[in-house]
C-alpha positions as semicolon CSV with decimal commas, in nm:
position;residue;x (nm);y (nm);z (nm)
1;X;9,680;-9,526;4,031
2;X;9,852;-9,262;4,185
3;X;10,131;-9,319;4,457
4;X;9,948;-9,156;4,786
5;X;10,144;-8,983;5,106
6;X;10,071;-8,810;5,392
7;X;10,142;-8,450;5,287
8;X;9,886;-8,511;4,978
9;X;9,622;-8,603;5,245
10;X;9,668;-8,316;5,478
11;X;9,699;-8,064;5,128
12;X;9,360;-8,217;5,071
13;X;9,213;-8,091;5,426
14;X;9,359;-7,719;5,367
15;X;9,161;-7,682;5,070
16;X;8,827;-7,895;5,200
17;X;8,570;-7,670;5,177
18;X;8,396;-7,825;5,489
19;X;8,655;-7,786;5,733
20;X;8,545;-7,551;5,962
21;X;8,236;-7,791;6,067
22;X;8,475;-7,995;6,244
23;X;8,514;-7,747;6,516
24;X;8,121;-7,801;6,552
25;X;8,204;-8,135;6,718
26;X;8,323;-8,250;7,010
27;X;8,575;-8,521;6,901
28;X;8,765;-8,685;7,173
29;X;9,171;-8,576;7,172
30;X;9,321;-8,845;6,959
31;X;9,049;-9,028;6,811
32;X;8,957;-9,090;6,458
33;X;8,618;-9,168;6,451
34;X;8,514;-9,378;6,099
35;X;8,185;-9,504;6,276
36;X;7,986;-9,257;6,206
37;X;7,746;-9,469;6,024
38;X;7,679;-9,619;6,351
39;X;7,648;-9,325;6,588
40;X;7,718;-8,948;6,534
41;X;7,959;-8,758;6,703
42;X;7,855;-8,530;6,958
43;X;7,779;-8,180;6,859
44;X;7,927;-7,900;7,113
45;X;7,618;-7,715;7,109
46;X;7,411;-8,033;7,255
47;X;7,570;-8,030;7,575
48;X;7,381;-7,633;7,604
49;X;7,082;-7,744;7,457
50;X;7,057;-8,021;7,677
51;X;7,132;-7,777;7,969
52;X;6,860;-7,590;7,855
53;X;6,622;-7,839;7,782
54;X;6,641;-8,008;8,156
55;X;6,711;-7,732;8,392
56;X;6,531;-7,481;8,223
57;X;6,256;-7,530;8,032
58;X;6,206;-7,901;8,259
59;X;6,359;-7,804;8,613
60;X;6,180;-7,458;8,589
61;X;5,910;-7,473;8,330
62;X;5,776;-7,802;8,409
63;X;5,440;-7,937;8,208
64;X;5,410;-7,504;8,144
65;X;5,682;-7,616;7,857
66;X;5,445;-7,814;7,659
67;X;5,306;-7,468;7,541
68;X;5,574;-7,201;7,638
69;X;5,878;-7,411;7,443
70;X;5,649;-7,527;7,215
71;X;5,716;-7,890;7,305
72;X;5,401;-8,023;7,149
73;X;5,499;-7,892;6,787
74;X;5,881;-8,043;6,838
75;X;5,776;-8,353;6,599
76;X;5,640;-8,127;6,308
77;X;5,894;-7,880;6,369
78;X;6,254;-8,115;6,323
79;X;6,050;-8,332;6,113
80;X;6,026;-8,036;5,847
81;X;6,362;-7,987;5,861
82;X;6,469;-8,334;5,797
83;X;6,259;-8,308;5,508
84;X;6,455;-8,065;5,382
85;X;6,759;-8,329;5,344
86;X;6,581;-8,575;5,188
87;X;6,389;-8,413;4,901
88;X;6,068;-8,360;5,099
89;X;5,783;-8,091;5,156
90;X;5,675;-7,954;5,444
91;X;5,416;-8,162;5,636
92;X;5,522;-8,483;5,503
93;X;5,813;-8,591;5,727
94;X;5,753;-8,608;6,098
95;X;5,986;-8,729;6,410
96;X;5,828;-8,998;6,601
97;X;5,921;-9,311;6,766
98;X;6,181;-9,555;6,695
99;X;6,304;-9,679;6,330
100;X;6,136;-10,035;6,357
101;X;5,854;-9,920;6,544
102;X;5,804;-9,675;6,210
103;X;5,863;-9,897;5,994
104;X;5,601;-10,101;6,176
105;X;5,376;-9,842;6,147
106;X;5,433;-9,770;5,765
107;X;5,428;-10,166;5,632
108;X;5,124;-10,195;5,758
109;X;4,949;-9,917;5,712
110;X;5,043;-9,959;5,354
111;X;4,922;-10,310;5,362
112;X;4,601;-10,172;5,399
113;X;4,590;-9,925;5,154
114;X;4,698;-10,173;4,916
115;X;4,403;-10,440;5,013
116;X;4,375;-10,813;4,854
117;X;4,736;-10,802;4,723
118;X;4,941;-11,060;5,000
119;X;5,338;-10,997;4,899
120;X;5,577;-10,785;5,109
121;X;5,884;-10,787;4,909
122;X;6,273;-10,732;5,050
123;X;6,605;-10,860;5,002
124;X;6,787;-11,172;5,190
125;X;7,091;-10,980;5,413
126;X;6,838;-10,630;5,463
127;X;6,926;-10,457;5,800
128;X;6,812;-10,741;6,072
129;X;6,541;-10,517;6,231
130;X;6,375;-10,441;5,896
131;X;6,351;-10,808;5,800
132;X;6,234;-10,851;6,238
133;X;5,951;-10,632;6,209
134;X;5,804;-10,721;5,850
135;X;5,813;-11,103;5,980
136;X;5,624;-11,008;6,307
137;X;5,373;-10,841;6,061
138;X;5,365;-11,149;5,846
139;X;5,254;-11,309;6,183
140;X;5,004;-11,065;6,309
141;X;4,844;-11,084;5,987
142;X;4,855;-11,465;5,951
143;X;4,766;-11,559;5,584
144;X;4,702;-11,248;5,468
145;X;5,061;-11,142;5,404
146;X;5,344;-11,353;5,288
147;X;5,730;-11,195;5,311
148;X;5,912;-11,239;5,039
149;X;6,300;-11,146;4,988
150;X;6,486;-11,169;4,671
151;X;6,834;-11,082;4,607
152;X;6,857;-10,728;4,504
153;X;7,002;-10,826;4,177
154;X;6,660;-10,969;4,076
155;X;6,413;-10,743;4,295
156;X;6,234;-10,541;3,971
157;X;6,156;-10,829;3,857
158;X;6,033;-11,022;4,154
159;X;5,736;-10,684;4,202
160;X;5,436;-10,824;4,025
161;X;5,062;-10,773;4,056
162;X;5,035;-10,974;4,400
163;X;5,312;-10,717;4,555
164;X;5,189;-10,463;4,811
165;X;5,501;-10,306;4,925
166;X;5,822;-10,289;4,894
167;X;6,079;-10,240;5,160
168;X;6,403;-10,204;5,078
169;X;6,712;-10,020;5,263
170;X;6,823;-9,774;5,020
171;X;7,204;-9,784;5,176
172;X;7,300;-10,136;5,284
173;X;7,430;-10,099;5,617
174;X;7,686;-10,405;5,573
175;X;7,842;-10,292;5,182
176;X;7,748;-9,962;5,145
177;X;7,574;-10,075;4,847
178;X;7,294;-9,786;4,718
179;X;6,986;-9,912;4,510
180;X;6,866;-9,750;4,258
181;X;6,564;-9,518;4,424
182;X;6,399;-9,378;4,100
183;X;6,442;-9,710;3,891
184;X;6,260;-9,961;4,182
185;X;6,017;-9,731;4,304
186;X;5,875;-9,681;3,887
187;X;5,871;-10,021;3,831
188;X;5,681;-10,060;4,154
189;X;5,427;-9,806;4,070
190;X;5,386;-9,983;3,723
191;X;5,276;-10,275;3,929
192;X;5,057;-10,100;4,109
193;X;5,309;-10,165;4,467
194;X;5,379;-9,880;4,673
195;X;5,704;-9,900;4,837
196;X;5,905;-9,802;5,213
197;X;6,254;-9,722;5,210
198;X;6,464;-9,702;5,462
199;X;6,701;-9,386;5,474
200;X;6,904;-9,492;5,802
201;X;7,200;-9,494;5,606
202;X;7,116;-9,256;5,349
203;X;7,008;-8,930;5,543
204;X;7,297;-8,684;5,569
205;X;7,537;-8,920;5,354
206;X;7,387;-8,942;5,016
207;X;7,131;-8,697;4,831
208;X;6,833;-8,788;4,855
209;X;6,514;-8,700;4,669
210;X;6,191;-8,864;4,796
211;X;5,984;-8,652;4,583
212;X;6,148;-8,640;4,264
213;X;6,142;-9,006;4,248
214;X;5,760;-9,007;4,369
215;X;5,829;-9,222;4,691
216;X;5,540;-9,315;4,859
217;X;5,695;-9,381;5,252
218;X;5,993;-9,365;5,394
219;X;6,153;-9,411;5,751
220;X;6,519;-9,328;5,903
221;X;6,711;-9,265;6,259
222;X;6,839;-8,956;6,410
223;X;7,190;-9,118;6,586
224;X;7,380;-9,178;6,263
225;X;7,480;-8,906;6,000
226;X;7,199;-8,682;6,176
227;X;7,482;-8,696;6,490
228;X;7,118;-8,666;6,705
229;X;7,295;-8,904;7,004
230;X;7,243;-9,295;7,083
231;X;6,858;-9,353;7,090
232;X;6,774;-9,054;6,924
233;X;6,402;-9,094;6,780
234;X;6,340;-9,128;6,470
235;X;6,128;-9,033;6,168
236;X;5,900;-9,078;5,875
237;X;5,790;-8,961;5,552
238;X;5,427;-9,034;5,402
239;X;5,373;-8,882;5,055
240;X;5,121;-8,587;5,078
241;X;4,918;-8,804;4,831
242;X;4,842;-9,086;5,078
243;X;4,760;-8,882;5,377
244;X;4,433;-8,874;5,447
245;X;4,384;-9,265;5,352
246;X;4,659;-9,329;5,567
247;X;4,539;-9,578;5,842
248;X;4,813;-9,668;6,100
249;X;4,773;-9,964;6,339
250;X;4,903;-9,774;6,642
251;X;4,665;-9,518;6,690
252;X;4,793;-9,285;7,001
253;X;4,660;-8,978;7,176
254;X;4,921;-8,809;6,969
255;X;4,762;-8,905;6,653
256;X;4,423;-8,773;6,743
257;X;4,261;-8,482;6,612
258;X;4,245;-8,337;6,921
259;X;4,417;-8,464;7,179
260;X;4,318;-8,280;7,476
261;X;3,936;-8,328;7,409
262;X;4,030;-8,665;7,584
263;X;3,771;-8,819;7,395
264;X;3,710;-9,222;7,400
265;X;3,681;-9,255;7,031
266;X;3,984;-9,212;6,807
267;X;3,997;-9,018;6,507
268;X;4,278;-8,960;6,302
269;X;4,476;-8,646;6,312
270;X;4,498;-8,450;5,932
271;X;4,828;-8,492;5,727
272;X;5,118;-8,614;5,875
273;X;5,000;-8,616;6,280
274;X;4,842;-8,905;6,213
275;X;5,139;-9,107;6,232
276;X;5,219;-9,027;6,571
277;X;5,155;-9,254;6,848
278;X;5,253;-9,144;7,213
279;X;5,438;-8,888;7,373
280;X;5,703;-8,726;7,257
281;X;6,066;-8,771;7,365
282;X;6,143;-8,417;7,382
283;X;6,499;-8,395;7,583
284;X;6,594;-8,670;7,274
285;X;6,439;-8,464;6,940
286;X;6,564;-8,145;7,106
287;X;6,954;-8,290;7,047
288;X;6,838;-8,421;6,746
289;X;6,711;-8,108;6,632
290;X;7,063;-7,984;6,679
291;X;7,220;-8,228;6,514
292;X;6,983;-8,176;6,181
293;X;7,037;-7,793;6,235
294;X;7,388;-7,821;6,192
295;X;7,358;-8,052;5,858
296;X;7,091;-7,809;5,696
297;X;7,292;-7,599;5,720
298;X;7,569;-7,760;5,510
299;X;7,586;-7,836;5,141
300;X;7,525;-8,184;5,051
301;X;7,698;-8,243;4,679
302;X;7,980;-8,079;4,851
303;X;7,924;-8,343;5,109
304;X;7,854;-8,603;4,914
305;X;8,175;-8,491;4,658
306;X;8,393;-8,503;4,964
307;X;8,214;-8,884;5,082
308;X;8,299;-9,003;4,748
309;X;8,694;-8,891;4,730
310;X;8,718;-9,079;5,115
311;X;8,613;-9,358;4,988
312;X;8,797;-9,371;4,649
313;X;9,148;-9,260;4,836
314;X;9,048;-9,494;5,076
315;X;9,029;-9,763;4,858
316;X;9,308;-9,667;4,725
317;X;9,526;-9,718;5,031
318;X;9,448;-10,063;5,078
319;X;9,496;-10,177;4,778
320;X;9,871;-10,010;4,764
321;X;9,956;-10,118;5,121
322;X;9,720;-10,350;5,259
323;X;9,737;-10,606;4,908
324;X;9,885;-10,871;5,084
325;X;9,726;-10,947;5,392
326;X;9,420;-11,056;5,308
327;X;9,164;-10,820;5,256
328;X;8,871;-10,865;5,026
329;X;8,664;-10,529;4,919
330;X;8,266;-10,585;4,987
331;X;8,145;-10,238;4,912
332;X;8,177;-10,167;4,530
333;X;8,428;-9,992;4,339
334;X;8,157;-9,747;4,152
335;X;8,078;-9,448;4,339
336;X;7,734;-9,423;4,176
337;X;7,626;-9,722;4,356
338;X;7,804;-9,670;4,733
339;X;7,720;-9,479;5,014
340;X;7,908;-9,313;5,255
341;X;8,131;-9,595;5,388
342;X;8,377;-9,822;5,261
343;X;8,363;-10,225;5,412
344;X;8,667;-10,459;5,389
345;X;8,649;-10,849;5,426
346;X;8,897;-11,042;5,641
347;X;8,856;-11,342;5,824
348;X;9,024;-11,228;6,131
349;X;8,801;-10,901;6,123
350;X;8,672;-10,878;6,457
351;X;9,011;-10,910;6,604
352;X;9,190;-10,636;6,336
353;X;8,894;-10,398;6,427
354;X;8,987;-10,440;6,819
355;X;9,304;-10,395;6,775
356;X;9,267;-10,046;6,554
357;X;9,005;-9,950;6,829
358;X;9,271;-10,017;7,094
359;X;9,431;-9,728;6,899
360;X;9,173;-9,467;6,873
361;X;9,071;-9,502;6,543
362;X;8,668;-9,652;6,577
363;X;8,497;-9,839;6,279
364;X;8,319;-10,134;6,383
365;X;8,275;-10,509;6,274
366;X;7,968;-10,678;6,116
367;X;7,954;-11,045;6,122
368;X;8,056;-11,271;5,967
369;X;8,369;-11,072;5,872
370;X;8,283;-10,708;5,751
371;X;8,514;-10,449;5,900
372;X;8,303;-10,122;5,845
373;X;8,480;-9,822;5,824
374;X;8,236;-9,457;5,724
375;X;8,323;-9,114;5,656
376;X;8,114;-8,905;5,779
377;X;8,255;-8,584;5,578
378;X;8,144;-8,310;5,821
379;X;8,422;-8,411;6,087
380;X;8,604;-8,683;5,951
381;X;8,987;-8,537;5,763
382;X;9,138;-8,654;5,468
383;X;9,455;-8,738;5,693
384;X;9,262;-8,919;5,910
385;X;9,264;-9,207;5,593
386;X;9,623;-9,230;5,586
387;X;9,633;-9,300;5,986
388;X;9,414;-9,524;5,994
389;X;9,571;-9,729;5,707
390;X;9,908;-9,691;5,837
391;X;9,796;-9,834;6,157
392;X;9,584;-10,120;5,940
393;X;9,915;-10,167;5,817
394;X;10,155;-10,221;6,167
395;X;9,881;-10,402;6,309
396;X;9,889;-10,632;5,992
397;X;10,256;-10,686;5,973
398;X;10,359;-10,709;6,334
399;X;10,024;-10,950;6,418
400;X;9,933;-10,715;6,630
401;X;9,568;-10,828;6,598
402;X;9,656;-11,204;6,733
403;X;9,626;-11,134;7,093
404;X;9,368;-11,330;7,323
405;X;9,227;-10,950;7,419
406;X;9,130;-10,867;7,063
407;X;8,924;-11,206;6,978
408;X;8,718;-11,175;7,297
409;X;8,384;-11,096;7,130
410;X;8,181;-10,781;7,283
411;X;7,811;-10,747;7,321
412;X;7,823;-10,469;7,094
413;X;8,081;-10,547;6,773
């Protein structure tokens, strides 16, 4: 293990190749901002595009907008561009709704393609919402479902001929930990399962290819790695190959064929439309659409190359200076299997996190004890490792995390 310093850190960000896309963000004077798994940064150009969007094509288009901004194609339009990022075609990737309202939308609809088989399958610890919304199916569809979760060590083996679908978080959102796409979503198929994965933590961080793999459905959100602000909507993949079977429970105006033939009786919009529900919000997937502009426009091995040296260095840095006070490691040492973010252990997490925060430097806690810090390579610096970890370490030896202030728990850790 090499000895690490600050001048090999900043040497690093001369020769990043990404550095100029910092400069795309508006990062507060200061801060270093490792929660970027959480919620993007903003980008400078949505504060015009917001501008624009309200007082413009709002304040002095009004409803005229729907056709002369070409509001009503905004879903298709971002959502084609998204699939760009994740291995996708045209026409199969759409922006719509919220994450668990999509996910909603996609267990069930592929409940029903996949008729007289009664097993949803996940994994104990998936992200809360995910494991929310397929028991509130279970429910709705008393005794013709059953939810199932095994632990992800054991999950190609748990698919058998009674499973309908899978859903399974490609990134975990506590560890970092990153399945293994290709391998779960054959065996599925050799079952005869289809299977949902959830990109929230994947999109932007890790390359993904939906396609490649032959994925069936997928679902993400725009306010992470996307940087598409807090709330942003956001989206959905269906396989061109399940289309026109596709049958989705919450059948909207926006999902019709034609919409503005206000007929009573629904019938399902071709391709990907379908999946739509109500109206779209279009001040939201406008800044989203900025956001996803600005990473299609970068190069993701060289983000993902730069993602996996943050967290490696990171590592790294604890281990040299942080050995002795108590940190465990709960994302994994192999790159191969990790996302874009690195998660420590301590028991006094909560407070260690407050007390970095109190500093500038934002990562955010998971309980029981997870201290979650991501790199979000676009903005994030190679120097910005070494602060953080020399403040881990002050903090740490001067107990500057025991204060009353620090262990007062927030409504949002």
């Amino acid at each position: 293990m090499q000895t690490l310093n600050r001048a090999y850190f900043e040497a690093l960000d001369r020769d990043d190749p990404l550095a100029a896309y910092r400069d795309q963000f508006d990062l507060p004077a200061g801060h270093i901002y490792l929660n970027g798994n959480s919620l993007g940064v903003l980008p400078k150009a949505a504060k015009e595009k917001a501008r624009q969007v309200v007082e413009e094509q709002w304040g002095q288009g009004l409803i005229r907008s729907w056709n002369t901004h070409d509001w009503i194609r905004i879903p298709q339009r971002v959502g084609d561009k998204i699939a760009g990022l994740i291995g996708a075609d045209d026409g199969e990737v759409i922006v719509a709704d919220s994450t668990s309202v999509n996910l909603f939308k996609m267990a069930a609809a592929a409940v029903k393609l996949n008729a007289g088989r009664h097993k949803i399958l996940s994994e104990p610890g998936n992200f809360p919402t995910d494991l929310y919304i397929l028991q509130g199916l279970e429910q709705f569809l008393d005794g013709q479902v059953r939810l199932v979760t095994e632990h992800r060590d054991s999950i190609l083996d748990a698919i058998d001929e009674d499973t309908a679908v899978v859903v399974l978080t490609h990134v975990h959102y506590k560890s970092g930990a990153m399945f293994d796409m290709a391998a779960i979503t054959a065996r599925a198929h050799e079952k005869g399962a289809l299977v949902i994965w959830d990109l929230s933590h994947s999109t932007g961080a890790v390359p993904v290819e939906l396609n490649r793999v032959g994925a069936d459905f997928a679902i993400g959100c725009g306010y992470k790695y996307l940087n598409g602000g807090p709330g942003a909507p956001g989206f959905l993949f269906v396989a061109k190959r399940h289309q026109a079977q596709l049958q989705q429970p919450l059948s909207g105006w926006f999902g019709h064929a034609n919409p503005f033939a206000m007929r009573d009786d629904y019938e399902a919009a071709p391709g990907i439309a379908r999946t739509l529900c109500g109206t779209t919000p279009v001040v939201g997937a406008s800044l989203l659409e900025v956001g996803v502009d600005i990473m299609a426009s970068a190069d993701m091995h060289q983000i993902r190359e730069k993602s996996l040296r943050m967290g490696q260095l990171f590592i790294e840095l604890i281990e040299q200076r942080c050995s002795q006070y108590g940190f465990g490691l709960a994302s994994s040492k192999d790159p191969a299997v990790r996302g874009s973010q690195v998660s420590l252990t301590h028991e006094q997490g909560f407070a260690i996190m407050q007390a970095l925060i109190a500093r500038n430097i934002i990562g955010d806690f998971r309980a029981p004890d997870i201290l979650r810090f991501g790199f979000t390579p676009l903005y994030v610096r190679y120097v910005d490792l070494w602060d953080c970890v020399d403040a881990l370490v002050d903090i740490m030896a001067n107990d500057h995390w025991d204060q009353a202030a620090f262990k007062k728990l927030t409504a949002v850790t």
